[in-house]
N, C-alpha and C positions, 0 to 999 in steps of 0.2 A: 504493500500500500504506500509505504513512504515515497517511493519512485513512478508513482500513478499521475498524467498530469491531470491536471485543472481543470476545468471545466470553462468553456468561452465564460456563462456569466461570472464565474468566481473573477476570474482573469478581468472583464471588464470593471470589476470594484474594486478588486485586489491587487491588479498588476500594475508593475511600472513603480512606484513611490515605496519603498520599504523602510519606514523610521525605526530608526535607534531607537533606544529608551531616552528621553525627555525630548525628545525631538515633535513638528508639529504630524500628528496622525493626518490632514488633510496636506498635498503637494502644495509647497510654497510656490509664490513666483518669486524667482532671483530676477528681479526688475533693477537690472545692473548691468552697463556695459564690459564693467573692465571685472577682473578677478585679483586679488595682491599677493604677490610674493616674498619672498625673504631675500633673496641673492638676486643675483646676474645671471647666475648658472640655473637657477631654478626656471629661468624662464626664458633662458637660450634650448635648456632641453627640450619645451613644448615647442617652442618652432623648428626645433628639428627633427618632432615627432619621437624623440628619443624615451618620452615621458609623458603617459595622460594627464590630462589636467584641465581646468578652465582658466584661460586667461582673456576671452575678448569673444562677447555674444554673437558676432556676427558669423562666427566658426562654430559655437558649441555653448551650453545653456545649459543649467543642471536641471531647470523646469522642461524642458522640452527635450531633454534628454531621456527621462523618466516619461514622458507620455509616449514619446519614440516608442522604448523599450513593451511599452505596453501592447501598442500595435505590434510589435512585430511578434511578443508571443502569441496574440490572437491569430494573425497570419502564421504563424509556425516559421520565423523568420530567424537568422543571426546574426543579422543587424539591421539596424532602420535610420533614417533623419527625418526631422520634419523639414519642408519646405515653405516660403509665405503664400503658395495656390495651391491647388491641383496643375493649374498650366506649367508653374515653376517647377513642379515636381515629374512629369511628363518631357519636359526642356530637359532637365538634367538627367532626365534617367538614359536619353538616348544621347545626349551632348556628350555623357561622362564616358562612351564607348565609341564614339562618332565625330570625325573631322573632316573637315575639307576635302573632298575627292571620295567621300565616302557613300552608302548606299544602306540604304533599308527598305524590307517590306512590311506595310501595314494593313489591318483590315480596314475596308471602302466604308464602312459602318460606326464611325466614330462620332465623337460629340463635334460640332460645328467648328469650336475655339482647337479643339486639338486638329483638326482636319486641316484647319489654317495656318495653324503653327507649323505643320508638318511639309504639308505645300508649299507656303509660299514664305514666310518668314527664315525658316531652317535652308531652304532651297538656295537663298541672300546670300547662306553662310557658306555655301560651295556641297552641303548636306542633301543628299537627292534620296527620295522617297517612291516605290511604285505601290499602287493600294491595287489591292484586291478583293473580289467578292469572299468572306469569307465561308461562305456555304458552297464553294467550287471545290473541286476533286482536288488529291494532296498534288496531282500530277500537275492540274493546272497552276496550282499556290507555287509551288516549286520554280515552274518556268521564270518564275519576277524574278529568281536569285540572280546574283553575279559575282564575279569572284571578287567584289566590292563591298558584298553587302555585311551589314555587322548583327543583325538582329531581326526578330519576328515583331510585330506588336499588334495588340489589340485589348477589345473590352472584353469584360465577359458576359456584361450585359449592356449591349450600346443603349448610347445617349442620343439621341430618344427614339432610335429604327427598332430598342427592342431586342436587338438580333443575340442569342444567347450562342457563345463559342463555343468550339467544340476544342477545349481547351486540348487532351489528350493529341487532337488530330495536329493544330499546331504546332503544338512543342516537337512531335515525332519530326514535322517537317524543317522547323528551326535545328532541331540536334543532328539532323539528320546531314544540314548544311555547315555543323560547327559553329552553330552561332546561336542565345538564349533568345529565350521568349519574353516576353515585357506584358504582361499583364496588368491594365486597370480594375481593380477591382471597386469602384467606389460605391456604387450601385447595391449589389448585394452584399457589399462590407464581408469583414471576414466572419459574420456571426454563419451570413448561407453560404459561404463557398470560399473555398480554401485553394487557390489557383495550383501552390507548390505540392499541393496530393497530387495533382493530375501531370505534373509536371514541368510546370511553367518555373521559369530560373527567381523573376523578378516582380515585385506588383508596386502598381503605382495608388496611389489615391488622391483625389482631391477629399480630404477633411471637413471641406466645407459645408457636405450632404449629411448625411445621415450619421456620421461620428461625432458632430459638432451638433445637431441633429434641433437645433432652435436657431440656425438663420443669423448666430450672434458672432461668430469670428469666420476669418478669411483663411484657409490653410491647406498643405498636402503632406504626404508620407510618402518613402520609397523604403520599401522591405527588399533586404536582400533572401534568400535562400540558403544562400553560400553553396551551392549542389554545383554550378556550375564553372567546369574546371576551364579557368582561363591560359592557365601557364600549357595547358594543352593545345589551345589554338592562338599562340604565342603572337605568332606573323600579324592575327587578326588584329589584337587589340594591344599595339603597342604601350598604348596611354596606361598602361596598366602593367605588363610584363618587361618592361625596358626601364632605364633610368628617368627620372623626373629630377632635370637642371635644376629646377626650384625647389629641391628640396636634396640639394647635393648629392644627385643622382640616384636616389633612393630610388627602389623598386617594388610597388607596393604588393605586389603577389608573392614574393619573396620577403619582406617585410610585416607583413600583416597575414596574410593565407585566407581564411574564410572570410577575413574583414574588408578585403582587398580593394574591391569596389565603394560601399559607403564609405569608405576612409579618404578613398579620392574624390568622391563626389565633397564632401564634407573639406578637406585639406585643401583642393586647388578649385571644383567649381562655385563653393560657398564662400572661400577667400575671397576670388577673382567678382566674382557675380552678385553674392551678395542677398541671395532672396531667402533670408534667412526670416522664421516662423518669431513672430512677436513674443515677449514669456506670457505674456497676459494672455494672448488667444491660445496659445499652450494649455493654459491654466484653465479657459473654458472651456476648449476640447475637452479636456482631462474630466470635466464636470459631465459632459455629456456620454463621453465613453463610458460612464457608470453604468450608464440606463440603455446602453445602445440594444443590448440583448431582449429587452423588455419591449424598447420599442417596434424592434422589427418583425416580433409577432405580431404588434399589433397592425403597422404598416401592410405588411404581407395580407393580415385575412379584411382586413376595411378593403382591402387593391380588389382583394378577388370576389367581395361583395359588391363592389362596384361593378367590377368587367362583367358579371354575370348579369345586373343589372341594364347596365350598358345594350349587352348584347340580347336582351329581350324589349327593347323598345324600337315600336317601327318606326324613328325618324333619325336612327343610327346605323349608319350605310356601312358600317365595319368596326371591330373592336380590335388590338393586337394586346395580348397581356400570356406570357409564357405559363401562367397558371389556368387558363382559360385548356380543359382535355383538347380542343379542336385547334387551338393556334400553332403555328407551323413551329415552334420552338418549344413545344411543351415535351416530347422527349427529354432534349438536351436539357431543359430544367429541372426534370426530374431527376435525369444523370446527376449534375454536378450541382443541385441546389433543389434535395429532397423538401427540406423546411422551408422553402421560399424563395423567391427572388427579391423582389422590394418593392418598393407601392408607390412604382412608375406603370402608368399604362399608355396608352395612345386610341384614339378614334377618328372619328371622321363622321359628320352629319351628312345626311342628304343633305344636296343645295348646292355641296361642295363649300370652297373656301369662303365666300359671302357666308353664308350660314354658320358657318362655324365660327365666324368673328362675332355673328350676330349674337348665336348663342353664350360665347365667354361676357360679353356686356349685359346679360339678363343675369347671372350669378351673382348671391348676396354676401356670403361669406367666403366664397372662395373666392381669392385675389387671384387677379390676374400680375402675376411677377416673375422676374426672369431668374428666383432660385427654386429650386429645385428638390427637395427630399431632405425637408425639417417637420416639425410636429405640424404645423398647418397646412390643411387643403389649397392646390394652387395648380390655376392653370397658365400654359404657356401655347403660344402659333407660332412653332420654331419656323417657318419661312421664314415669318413677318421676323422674326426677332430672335434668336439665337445662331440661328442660320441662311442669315439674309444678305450675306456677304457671298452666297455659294450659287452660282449660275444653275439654270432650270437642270443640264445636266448634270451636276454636280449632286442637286438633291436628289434625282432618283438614285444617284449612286448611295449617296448617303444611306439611301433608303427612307426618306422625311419628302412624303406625298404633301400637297401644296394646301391640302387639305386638313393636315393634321395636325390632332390636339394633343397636346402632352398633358397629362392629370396627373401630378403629383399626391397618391391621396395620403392625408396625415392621419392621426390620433382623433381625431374628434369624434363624439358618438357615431357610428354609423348611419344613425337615424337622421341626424340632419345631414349629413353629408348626401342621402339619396333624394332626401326633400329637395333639398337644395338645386340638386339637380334637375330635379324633376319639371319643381317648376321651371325653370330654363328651359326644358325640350319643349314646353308646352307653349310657352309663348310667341310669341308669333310677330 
């Protein structure tokens, strides 16, 4: 029993902050730039990595070092950092293995802001990207490789097309090429789905959704696995198995081993970059990751009383919800995410996109706003607004019809959540 692990909820109240005796039992915020030392030598060995420690927030944070650690043992991780987004943390996760003249494939099915980051902002940086459907054969997903490429990525449940991965099938093709898998997992969090069971090297999250889970701070996580052996595909990722000038040629795979990766992202792209996680929004994550377990039961069965709802009224021209026995991802949900997905759905009124706009302006409680999967009900018209940067082709790749509604559903009584609705459809 003593060697038995934890249980996700114990872990979401438990993990991460371990006080000594007289110490505070609730995570402080170290709302502190700098850290003090006693010597010269005491704090030439932190910049030489020779010596853990905190000496400068913009690198490392003992409050957000402790919520890190918390995610990553929910994720089943061996290391973790927070970032200041989910986009920062998505940025670094492929910046930290990817330069100039380099190459990756991504799933066509991503959220709007990462879609664009990937395309067109990283593309500036000399960074080339091919997306692919990821519901195509491994032979076809294969064909995008090059002997350039450094990494697979994807969601595991896109923002907002729905499309639930087939994680297992990526990774085989990522490993397959010598090069990991990059998993977002922010959507079903690590309470439903655990991406490194199936395989995947790495997960990203935007914090902002459902860990932070009250719409009250801005933030991301990148877990490592540590599974995947870099010094093996050496050639590939130099950034990592070679000397680092800036840090008198240290070599962090050789230096650090399972840590290899966050120590870099953490040492030269959080130096250099800078999008380091506030201690204060640290400290209200940390408040919300208490509850996250709680809530995503509730999340999950309000979502699936909705879609079922949904999909029994005749002025709704379609419903997508992976919990839904008939939607084309209910398999794969069931695979990698028995307990649930999380309490995103998507529809579409007759009428088409007028009608659908008409109907989010008849809604009383549910806001119409561009976040996403916190305790209150909300809807969003990703054309019009999250993904409106993305030309008519671009969105059916995405898989986001011109029509479609994203419903965020929250915690609220179920009962006024269908009211609510209702009268919506009914109005005219």
């Amino acid at each position: 029993m003593k060697n038995q692990k934890r249980t996700k909820g114990t872990i979401c109240v438990q993990g991460g902050w371990q006080p000594k005796t007289g110490e505070p039992r609730v995570l402080p915020i170290y709302q502190s730039t700098t850290f003090k030392y006693e010597t010269s030598q005491q704090m030439a060995d932190l910049f030489d990595l020779k010596a853990a420690g905190y000496f400068y927030t913009r690198l490392q944070n003992p409050t957000n070092d402790n919520v890190a650690a918390k995610i990553c043992e929910l994720e089943g991780g061996v290391a973790a950092m927070l970032t200041s987004s989910g986009q920062a943390a998505n940025y670094y996760a492929v910046f930290n293995i990817c330069s100039a003249g380099d190459h990756f494939v991504a799933s066509s099915t991503l959220y709007g802001g990462t879609y664009n980051l990937f395309a067109v902002t990283m593309k500036k940086m000399g960074i080339e990207v091919t997306f692919v459907d990821p519901d195509a054969s491994e032979d076809e997903i294969a064909r995008a490789f090059r002997p350039n490429t450094r990494l697979l990525f994807g969601e595991s449940v896109a923002n907002p097309a729905l499309t639930v991965l087939d994680i297992e099938k990526f990774a085989r093709i990522a490993h397959s090429h010598g090069v990991p898998l990059i998993v977002d997992n922010t959507f079903p969090t690590p309470i439903n789905c655990n991406p490194f069971d199936w395989g995947a090297d790495i997960v990203t999250h935007s914090t902002t959704k459902y860990m932070d889970g009250h719409a009250t701070a801005v933030g991301g996580a990148i877990v490592d696995s540590g599974n995947f052996d870099w010094a093996a595909h050496a050639d590939n990722f130099p950034g990592l198995t070679t000397p680092d000038d800036s840090y008198h040629g240290l070599v962090y795979t050789t230096a650090f081993g399972q840590g290899a990766y966050i120590t870099k992202a953490t040492v030269q792209l959080m130096r250099d970059l800078g999008s380091i996680q506030a201690p204060m929004n640290a400290f209200l994550l940390n408040i919300g990751l208490e509850t996250l377990h709680l809530r995503m039961q509730r999340h999950c069965s309000n979502a699936q009383a909705v879609a079922e709802f949904l999909a029994s009224r005749p002025e709704v021209a379609w419903v997508s919800y992976p919990g839904l026995a008939g939607d084309k991802y209910h398999a794969l949900a069931q695979k990698y995410m028995p307990t649930g997905t999380c309490g995103v759905l998507t529809f579409g009124l007759k009428g088409g996109r007028e009608r659908s706009v008409e109907f989010m302006d008849s809604l009383r409680f549910i806001s119409i706003v561009t976040h996403v999967a916190d305790a209150r009900s909300c809807v969003l018209h990703p054309a019009s607004h999250t993904h409106r940067q993305l030309s008519d082709r671009q969105l059916v790749e995405a898989g986001v019809p011109a029509d479609l509604i994203r419903f965020s559903v929250g915690i609220e009584d179920i009962e006024d959540i269908l009211n609510d609705l209702q009268q919506a459809l009914e109005k005219q």
